[in-house]
mmJSON file of the N, C-alpha and C atoms, coordinates in Angstrom:
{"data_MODEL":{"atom_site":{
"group_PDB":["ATOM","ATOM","ATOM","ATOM","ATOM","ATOM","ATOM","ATOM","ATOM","ATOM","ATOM","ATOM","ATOM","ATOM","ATOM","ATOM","ATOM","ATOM","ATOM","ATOM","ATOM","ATOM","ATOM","ATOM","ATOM","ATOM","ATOM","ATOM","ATOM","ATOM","ATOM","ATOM","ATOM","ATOM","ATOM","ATOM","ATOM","ATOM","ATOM","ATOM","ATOM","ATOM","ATOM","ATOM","ATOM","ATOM","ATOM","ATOM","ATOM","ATOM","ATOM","ATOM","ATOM","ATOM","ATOM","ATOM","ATOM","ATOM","ATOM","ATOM","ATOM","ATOM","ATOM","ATOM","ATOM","ATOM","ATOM","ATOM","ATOM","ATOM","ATOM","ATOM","ATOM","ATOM","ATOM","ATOM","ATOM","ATOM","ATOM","ATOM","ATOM","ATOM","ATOM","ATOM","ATOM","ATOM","ATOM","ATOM","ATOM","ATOM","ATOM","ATOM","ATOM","ATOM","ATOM","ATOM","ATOM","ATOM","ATOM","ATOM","ATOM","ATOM","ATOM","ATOM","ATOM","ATOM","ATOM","ATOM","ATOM","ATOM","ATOM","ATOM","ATOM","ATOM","ATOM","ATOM","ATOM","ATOM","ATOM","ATOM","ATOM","ATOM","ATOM","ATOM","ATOM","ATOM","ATOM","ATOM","ATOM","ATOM","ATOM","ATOM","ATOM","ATOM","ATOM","ATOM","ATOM","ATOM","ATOM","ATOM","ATOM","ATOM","ATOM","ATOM","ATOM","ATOM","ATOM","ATOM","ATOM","ATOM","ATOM","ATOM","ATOM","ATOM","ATOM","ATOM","ATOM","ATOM","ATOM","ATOM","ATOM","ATOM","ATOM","ATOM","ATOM","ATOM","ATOM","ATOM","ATOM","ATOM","ATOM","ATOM","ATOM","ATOM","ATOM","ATOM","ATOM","ATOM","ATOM","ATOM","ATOM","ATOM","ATOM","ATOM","ATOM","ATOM","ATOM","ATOM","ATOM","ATOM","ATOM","ATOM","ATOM","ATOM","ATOM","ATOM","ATOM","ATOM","ATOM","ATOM","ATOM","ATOM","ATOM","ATOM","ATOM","ATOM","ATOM","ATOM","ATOM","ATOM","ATOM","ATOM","ATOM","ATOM","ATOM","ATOM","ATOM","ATOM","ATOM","ATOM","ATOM","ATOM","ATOM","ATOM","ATOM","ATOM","ATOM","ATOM","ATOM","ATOM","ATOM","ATOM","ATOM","ATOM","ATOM","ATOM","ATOM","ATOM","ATOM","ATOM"],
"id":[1,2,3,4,5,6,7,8,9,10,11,12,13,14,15,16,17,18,19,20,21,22,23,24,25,26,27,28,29,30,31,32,33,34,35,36,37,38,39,40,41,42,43,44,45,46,47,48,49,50,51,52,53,54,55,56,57,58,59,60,61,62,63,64,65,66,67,68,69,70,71,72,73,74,75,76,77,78,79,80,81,82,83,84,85,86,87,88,89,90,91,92,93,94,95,96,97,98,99,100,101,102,103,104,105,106,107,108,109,110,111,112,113,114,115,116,117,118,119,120,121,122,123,124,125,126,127,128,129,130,131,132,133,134,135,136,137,138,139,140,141,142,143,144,145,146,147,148,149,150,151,152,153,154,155,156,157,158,159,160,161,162,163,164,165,166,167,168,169,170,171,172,173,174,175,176,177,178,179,180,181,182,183,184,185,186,187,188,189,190,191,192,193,194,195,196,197,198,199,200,201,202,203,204,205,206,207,208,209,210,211,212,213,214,215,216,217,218,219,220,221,222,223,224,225,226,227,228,229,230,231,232,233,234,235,236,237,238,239,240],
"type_symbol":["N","C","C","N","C","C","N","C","C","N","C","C","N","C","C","N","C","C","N","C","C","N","C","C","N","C","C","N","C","C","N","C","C","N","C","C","N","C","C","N","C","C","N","C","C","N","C","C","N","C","C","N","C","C","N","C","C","N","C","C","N","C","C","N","C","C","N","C","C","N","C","C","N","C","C","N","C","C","N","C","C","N","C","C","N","C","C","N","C","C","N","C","C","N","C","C","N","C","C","N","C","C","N","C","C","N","C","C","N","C","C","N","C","C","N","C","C","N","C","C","N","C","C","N","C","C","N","C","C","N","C","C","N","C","C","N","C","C","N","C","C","N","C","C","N","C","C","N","C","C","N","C","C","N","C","C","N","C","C","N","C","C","N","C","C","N","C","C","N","C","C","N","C","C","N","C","C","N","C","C","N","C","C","N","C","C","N","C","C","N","C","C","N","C","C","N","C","C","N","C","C","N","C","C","N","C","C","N","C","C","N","C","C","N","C","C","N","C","C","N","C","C","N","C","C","N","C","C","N","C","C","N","C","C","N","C","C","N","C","C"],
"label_atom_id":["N","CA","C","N","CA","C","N","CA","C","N","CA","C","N","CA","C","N","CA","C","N","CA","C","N","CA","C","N","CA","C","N","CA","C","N","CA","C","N","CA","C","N","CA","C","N","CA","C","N","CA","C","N","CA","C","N","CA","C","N","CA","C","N","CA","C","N","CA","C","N","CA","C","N","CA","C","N","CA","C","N","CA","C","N","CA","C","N","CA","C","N","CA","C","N","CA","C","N","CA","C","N","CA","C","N","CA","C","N","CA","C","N","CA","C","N","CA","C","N","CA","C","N","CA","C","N","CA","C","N","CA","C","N","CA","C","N","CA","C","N","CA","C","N","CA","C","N","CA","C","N","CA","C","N","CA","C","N","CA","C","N","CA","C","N","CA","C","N","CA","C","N","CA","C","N","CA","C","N","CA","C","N","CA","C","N","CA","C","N","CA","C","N","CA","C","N","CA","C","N","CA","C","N","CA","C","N","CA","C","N","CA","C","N","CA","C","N","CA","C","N","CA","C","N","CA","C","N","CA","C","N","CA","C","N","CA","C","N","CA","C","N","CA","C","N","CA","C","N","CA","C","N","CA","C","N","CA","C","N","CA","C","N","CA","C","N","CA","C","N","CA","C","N","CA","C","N","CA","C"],
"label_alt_id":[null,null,null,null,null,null,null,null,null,null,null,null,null,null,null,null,null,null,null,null,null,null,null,null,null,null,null,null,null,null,null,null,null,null,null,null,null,null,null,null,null,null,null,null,null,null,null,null,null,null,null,null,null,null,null,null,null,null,null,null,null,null,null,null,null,null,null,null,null,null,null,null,null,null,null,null,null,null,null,null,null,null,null,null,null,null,null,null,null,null,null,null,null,null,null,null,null,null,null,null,null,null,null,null,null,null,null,null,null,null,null,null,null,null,null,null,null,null,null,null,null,null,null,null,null,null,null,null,null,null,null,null,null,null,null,null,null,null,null,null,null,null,null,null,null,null,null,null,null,null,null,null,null,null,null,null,null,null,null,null,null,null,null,null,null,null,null,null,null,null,null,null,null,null,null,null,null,null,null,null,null,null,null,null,null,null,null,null,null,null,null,null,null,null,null,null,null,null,null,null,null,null,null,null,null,null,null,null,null,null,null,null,null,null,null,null,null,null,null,null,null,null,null,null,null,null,null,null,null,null,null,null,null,null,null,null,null,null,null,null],
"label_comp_id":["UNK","UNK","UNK","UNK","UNK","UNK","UNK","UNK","UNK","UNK","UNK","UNK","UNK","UNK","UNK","UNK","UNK","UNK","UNK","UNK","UNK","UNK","UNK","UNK","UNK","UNK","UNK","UNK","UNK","UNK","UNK","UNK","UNK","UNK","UNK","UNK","UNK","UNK","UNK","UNK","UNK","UNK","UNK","UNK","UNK","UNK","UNK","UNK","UNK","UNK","UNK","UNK","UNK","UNK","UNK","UNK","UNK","UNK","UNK","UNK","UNK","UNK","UNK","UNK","UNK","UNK","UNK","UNK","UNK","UNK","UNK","UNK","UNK","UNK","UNK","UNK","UNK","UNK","UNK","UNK","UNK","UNK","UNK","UNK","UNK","UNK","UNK","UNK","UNK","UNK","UNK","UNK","UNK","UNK","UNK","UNK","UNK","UNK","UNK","UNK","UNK","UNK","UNK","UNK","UNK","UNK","UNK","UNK","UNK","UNK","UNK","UNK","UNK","UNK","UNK","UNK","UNK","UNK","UNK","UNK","UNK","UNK","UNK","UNK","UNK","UNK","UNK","UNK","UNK","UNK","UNK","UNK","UNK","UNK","UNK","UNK","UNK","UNK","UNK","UNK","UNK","UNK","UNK","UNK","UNK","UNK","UNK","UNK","UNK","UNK","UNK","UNK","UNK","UNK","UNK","UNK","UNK","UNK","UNK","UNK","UNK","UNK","UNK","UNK","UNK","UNK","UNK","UNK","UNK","UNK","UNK","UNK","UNK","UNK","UNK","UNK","UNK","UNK","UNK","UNK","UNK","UNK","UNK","UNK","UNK","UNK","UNK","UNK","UNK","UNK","UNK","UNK","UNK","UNK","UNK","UNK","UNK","UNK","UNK","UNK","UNK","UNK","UNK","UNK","UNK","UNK","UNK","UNK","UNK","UNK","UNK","UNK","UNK","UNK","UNK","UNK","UNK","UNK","UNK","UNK","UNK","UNK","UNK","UNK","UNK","UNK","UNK","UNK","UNK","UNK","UNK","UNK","UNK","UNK","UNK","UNK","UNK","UNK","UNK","UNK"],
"label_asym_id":["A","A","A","A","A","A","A","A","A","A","A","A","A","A","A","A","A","A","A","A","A","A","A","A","A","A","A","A","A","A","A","A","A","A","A","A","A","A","A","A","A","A","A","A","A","A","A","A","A","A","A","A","A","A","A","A","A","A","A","A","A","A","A","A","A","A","A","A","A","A","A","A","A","A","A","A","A","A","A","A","A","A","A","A","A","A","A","A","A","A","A","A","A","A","A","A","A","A","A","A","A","A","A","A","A","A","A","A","A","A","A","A","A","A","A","A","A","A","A","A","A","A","A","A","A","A","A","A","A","A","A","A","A","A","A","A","A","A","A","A","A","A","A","A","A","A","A","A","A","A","A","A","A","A","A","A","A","A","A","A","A","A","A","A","A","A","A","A","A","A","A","A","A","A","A","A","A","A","A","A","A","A","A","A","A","A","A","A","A","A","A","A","A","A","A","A","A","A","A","A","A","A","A","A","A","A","A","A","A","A","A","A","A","A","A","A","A","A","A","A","A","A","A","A","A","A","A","A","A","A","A","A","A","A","A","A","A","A","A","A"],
"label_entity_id":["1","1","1","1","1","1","1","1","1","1","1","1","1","1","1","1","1","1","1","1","1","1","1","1","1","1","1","1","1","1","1","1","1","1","1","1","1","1","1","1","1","1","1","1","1","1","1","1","1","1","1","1","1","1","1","1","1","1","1","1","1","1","1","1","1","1","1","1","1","1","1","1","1","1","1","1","1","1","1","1","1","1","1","1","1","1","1","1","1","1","1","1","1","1","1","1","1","1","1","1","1","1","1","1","1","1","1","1","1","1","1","1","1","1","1","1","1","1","1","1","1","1","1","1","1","1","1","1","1","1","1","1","1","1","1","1","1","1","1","1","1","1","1","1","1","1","1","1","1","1","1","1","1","1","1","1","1","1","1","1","1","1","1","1","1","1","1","1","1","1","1","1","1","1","1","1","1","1","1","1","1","1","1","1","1","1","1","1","1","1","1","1","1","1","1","1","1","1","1","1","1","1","1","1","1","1","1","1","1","1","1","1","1","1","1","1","1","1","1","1","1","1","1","1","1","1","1","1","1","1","1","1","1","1","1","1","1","1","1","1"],
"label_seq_id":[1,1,1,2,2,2,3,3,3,4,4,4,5,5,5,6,6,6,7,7,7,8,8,8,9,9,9,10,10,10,11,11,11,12,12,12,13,13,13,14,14,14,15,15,15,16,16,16,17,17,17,18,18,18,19,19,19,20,20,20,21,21,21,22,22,22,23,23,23,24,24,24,25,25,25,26,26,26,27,27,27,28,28,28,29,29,29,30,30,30,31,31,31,32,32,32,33,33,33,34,34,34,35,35,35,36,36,36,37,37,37,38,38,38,39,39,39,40,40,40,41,41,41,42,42,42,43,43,43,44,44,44,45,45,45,46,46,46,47,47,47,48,48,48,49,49,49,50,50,50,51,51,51,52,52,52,53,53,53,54,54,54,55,55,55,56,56,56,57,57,57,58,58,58,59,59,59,60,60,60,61,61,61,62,62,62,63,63,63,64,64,64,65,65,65,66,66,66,67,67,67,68,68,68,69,69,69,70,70,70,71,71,71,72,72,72,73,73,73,74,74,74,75,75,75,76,76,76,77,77,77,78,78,78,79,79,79,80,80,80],
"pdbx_PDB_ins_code":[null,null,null,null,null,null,null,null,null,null,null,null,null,null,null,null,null,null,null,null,null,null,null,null,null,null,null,null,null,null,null,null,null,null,null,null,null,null,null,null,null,null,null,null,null,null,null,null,null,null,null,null,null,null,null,null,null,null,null,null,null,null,null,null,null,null,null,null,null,null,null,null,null,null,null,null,null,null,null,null,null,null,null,null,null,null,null,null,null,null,null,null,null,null,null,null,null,null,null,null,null,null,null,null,null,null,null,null,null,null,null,null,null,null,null,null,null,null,null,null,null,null,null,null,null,null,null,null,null,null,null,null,null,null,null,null,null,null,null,null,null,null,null,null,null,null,null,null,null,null,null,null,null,null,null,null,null,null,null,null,null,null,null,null,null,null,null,null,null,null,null,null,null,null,null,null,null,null,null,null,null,null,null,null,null,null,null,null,null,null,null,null,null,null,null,null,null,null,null,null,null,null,null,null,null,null,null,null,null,null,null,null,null,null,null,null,null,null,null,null,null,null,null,null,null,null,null,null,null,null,null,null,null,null,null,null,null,null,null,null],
"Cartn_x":[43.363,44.22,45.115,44.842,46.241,47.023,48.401,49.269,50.095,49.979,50.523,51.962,52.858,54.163,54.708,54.851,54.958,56.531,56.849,58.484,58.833,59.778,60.422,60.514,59.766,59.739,61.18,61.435,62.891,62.221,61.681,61.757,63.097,63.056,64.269,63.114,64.153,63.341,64.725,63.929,64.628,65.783,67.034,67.733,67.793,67.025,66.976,65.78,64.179,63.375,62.622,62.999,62.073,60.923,60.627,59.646,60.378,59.11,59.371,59.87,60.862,61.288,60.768,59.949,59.264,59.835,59.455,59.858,59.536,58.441,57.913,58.623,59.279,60.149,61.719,61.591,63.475,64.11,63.705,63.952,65.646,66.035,67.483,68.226,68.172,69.124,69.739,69.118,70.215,70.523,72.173,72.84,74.022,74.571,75.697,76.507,77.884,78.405,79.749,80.043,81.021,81.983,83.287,84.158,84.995,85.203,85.999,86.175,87.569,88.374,87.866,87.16,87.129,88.357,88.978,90.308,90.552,91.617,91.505,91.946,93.093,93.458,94.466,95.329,96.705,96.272,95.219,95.315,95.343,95.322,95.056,93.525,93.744,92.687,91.892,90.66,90.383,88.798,88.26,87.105,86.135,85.912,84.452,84.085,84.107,83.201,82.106,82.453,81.541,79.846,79.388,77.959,77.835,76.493,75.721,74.587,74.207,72.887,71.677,71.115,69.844,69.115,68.806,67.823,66.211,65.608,64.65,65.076,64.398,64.958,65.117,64.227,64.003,65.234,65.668,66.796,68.14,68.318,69.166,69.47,68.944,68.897,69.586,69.157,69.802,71.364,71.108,72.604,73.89,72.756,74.412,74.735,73.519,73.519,74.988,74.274,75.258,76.555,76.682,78.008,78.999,78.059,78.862,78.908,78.344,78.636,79.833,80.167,81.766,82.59,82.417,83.413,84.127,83.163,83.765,83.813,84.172,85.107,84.066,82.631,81.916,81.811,81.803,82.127,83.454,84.006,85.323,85.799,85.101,84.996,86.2,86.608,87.691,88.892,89.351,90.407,90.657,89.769,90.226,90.816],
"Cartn_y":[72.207,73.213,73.775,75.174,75.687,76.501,76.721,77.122,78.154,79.001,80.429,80.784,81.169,81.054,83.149,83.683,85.179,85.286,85.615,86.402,87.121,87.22,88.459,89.66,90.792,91.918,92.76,94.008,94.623,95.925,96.753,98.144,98.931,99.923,101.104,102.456,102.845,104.033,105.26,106.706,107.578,108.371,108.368,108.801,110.329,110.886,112.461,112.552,112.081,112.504,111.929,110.279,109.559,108.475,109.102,108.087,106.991,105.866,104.619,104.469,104.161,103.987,103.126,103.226,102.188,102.364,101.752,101.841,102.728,103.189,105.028,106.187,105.954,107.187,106.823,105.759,104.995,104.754,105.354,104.754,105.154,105.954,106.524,105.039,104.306,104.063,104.48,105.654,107.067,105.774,105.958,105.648,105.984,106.837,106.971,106.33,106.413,105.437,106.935,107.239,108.281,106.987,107.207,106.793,107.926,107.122,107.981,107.668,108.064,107.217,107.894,107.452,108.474,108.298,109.563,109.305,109.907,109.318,109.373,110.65,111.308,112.364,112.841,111.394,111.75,111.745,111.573,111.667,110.165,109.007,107.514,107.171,106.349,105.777,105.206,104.932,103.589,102.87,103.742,102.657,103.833,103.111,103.987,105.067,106.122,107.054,107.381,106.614,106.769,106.177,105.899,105.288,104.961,104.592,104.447,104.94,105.67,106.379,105.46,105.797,105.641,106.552,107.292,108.211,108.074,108.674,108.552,109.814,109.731,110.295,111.885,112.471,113.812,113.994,113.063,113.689,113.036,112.288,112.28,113.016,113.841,115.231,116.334,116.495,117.617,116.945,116.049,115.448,115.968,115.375,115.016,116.962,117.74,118.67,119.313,119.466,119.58,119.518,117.975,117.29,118.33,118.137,118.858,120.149,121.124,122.36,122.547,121.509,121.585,121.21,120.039,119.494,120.784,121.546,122.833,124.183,124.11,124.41,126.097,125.766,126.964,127.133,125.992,125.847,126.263,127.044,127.629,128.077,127.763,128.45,127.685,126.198,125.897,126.365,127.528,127.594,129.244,129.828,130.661,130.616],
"Cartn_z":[133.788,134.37,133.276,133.0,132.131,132.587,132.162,133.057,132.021,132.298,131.477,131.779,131.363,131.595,130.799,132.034,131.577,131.817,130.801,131.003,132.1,132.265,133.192,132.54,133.276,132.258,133.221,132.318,132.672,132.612,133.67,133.372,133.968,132.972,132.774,133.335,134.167,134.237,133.808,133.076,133.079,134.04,134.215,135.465,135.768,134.251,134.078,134.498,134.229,134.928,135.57,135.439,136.523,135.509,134.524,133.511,133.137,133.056,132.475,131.493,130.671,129.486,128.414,127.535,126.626,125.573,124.556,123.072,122.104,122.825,122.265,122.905,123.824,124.427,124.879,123.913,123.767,123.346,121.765,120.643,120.433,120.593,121.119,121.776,122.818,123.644,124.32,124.796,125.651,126.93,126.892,127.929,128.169,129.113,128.998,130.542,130.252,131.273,131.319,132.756,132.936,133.886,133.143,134.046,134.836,136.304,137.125,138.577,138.81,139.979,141.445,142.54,143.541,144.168,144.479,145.42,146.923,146.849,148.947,149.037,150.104,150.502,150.362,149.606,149.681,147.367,147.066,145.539,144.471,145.478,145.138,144.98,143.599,143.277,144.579,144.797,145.837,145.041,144.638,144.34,143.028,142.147,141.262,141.022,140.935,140.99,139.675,138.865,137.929,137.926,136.907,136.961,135.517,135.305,134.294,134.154,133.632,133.513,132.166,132.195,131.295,131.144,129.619,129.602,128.44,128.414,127.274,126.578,125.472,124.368,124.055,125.121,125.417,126.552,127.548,128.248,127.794,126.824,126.241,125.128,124.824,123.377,124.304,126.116,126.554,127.339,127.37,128.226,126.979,125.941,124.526,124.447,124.213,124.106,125.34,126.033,127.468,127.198,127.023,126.923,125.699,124.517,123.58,123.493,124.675,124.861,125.514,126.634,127.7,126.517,126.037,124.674,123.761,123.564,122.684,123.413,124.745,124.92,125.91,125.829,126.191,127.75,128.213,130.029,130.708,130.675,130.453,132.131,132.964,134.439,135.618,135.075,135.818,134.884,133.912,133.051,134.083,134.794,135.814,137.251],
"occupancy":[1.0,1.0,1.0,1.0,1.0,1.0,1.0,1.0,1.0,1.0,1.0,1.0,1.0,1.0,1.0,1.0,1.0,1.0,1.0,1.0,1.0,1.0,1.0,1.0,1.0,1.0,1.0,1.0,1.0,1.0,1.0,1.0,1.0,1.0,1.0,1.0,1.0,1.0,1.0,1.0,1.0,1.0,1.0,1.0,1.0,1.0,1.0,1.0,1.0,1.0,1.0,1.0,1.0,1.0,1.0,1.0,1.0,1.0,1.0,1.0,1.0,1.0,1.0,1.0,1.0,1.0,1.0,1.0,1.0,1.0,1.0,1.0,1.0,1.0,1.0,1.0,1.0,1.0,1.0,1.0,1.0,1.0,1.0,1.0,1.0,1.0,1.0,1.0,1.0,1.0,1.0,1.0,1.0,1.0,1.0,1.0,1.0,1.0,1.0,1.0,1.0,1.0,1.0,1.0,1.0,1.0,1.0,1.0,1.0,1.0,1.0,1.0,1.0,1.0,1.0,1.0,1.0,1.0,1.0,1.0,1.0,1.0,1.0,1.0,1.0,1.0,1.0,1.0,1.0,1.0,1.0,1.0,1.0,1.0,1.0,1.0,1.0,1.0,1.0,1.0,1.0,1.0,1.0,1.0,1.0,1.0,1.0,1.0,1.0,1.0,1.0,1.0,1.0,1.0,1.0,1.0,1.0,1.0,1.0,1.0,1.0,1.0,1.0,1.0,1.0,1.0,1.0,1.0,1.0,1.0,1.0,1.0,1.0,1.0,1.0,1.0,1.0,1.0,1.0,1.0,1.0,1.0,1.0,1.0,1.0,1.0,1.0,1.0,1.0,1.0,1.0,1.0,1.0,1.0,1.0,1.0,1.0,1.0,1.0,1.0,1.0,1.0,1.0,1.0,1.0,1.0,1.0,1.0,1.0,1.0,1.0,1.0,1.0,1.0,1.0,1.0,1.0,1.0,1.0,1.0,1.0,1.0,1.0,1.0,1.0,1.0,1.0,1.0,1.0,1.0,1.0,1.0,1.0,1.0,1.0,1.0,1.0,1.0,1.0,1.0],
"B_iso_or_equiv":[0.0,0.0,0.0,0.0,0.0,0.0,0.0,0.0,0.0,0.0,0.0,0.0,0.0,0.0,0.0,0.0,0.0,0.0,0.0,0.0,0.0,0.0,0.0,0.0,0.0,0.0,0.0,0.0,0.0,0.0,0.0,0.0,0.0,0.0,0.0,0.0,0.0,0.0,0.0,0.0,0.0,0.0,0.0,0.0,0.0,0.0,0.0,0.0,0.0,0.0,0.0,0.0,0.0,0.0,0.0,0.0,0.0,0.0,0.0,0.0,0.0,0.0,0.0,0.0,0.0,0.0,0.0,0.0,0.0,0.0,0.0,0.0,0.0,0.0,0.0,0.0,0.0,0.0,0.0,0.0,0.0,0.0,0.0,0.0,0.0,0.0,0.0,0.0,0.0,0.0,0.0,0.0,0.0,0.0,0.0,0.0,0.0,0.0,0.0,0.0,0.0,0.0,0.0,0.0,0.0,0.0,0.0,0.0,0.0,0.0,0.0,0.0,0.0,0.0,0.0,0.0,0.0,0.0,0.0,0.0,0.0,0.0,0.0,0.0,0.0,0.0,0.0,0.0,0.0,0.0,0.0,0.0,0.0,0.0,0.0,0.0,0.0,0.0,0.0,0.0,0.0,0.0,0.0,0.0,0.0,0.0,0.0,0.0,0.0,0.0,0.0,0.0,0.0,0.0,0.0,0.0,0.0,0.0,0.0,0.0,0.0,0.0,0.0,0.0,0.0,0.0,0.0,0.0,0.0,0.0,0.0,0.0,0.0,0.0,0.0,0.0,0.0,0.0,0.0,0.0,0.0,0.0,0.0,0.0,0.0,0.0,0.0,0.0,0.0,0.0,0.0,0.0,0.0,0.0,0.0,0.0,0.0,0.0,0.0,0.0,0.0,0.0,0.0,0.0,0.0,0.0,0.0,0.0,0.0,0.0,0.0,0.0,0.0,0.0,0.0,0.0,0.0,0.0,0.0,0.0,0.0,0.0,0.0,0.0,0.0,0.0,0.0,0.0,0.0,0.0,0.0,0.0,0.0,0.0,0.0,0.0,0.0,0.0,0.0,0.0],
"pdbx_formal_charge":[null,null,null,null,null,null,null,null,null,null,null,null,null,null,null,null,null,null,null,null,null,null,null,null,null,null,null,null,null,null,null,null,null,null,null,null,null,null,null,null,null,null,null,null,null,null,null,null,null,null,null,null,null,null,null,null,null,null,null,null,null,null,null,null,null,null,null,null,null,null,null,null,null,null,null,null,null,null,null,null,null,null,null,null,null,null,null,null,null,null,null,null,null,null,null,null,null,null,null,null,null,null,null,null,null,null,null,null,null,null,null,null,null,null,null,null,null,null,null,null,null,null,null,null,null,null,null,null,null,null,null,null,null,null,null,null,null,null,null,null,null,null,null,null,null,null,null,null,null,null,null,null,null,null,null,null,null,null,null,null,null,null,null,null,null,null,null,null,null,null,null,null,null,null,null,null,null,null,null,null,null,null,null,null,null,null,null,null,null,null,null,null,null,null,null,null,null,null,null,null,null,null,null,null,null,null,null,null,null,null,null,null,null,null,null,null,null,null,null,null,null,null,null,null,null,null,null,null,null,null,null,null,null,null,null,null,null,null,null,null],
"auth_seq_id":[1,1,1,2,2,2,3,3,3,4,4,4,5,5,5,6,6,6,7,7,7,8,8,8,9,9,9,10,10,10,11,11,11,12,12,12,13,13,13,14,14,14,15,15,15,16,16,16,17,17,17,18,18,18,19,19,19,20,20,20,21,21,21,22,22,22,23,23,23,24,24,24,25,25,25,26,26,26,27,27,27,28,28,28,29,29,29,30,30,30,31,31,31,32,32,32,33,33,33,34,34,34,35,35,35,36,36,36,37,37,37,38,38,38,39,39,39,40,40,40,41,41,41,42,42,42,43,43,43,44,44,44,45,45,45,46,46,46,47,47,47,48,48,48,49,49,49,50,50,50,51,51,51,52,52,52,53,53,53,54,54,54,55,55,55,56,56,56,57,57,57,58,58,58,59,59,59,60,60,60,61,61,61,62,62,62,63,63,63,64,64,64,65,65,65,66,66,66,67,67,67,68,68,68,69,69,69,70,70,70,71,71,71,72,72,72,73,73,73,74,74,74,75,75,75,76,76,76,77,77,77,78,78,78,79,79,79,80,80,80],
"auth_comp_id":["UNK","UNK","UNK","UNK","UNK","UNK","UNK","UNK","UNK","UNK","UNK","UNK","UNK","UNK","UNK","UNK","UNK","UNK","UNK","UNK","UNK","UNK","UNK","UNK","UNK","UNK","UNK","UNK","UNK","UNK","UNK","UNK","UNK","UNK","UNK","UNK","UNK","UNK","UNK","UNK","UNK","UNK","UNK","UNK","UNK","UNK","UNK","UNK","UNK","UNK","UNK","UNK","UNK","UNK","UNK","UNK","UNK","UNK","UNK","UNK","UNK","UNK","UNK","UNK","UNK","UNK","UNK","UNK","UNK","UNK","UNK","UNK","UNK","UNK","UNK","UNK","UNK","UNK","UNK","UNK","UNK","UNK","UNK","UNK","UNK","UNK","UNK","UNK","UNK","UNK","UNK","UNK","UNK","UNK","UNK","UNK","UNK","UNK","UNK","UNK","UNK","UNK","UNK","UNK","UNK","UNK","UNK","UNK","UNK","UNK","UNK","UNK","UNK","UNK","UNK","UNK","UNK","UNK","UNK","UNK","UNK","UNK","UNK","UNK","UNK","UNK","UNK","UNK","UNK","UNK","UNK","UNK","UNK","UNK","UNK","UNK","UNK","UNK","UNK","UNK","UNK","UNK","UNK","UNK","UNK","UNK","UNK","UNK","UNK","UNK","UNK","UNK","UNK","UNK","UNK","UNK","UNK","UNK","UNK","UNK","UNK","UNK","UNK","UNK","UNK","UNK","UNK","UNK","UNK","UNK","UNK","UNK","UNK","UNK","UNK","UNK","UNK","UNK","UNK","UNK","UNK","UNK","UNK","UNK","UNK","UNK","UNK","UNK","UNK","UNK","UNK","UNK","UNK","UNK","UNK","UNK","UNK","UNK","UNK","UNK","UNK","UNK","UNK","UNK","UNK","UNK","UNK","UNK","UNK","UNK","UNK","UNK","UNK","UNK","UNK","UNK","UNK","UNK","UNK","UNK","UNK","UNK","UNK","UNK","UNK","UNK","UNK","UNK","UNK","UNK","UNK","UNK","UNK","UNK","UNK","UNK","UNK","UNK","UNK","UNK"],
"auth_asym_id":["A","A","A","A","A","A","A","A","A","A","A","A","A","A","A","A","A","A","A","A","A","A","A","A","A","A","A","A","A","A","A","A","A","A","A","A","A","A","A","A","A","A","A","A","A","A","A","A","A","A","A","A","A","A","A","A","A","A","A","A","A","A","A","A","A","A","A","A","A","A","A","A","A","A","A","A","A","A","A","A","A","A","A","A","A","A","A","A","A","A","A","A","A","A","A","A","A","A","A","A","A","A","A","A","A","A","A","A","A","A","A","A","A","A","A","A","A","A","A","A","A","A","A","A","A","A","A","A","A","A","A","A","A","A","A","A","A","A","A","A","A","A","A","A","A","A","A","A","A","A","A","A","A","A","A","A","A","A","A","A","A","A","A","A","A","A","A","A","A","A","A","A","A","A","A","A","A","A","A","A","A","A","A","A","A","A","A","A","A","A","A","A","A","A","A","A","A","A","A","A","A","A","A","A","A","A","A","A","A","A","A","A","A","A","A","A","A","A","A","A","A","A","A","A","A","A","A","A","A","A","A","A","A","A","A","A","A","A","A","A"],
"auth_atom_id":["N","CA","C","N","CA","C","N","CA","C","N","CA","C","N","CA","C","N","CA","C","N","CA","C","N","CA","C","N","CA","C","N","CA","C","N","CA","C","N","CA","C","N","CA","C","N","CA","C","N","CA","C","N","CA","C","N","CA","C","N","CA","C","N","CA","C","N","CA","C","N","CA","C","N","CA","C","N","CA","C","N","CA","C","N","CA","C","N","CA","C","N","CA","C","N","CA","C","N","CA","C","N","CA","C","N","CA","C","N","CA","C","N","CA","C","N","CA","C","N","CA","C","N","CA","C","N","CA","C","N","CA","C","N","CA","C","N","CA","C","N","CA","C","N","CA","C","N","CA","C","N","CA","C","N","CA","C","N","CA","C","N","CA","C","N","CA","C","N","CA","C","N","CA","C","N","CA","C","N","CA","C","N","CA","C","N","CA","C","N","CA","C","N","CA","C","N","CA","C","N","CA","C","N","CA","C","N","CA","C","N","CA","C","N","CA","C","N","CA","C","N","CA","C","N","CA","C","N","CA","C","N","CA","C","N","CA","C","N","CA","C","N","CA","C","N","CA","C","N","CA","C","N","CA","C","N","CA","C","N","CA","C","N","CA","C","N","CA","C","N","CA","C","N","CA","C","N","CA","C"],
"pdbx_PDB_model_num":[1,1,1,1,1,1,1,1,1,1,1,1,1,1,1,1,1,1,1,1,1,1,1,1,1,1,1,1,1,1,1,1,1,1,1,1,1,1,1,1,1,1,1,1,1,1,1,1,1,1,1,1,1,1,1,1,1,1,1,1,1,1,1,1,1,1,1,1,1,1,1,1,1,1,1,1,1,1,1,1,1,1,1,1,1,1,1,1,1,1,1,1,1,1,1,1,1,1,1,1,1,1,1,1,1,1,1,1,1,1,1,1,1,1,1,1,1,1,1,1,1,1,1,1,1,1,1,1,1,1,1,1,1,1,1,1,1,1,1,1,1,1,1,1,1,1,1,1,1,1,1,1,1,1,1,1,1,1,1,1,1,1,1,1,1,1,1,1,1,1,1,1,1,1,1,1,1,1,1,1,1,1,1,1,1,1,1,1,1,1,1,1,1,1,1,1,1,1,1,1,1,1,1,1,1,1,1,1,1,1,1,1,1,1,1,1,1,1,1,1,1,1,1,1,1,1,1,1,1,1,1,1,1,1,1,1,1,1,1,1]
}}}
């Protein structure tokens, strides 16, 4: 009798488009983590609103992209 002993495997899947994340389309580490408070009615913290995402390396090129388009200042639509 032999007895084979398999790891626990961990899949990641993409949160931008849904694909499996491997080491050929992960090489990045795209992950980003948004913090943020959801609040009640009167304007108090109560619980999380943030997350953690995971991306592969093609939707983490447009997230950062994204990100660093509001960063400088080109998303300008809540300053009206």
């Amino acid at each position: 009798m032999t007895t084979t002993t398999v790891p626990a495997r961990t899949v990641t899947t993409c949160d931008g488009c849904g694909i499996e994340c491997t080491n050929k389309n992960r090489s990045r580490s795209g992950t980003m983590t948004l913090r943020a408070d959801q609040l009640d009615h009167q304007g108090t913290p109560i619980a999380n609103g943030g997350g953690i995402y995971d991306f592969c390396d093609h939707c983490v090129s447009l997230v950062m992209a994204a990100v660093l388009e509001v960063i400088a200042g080109k998303c300008r639509e809540h300053r009206t």
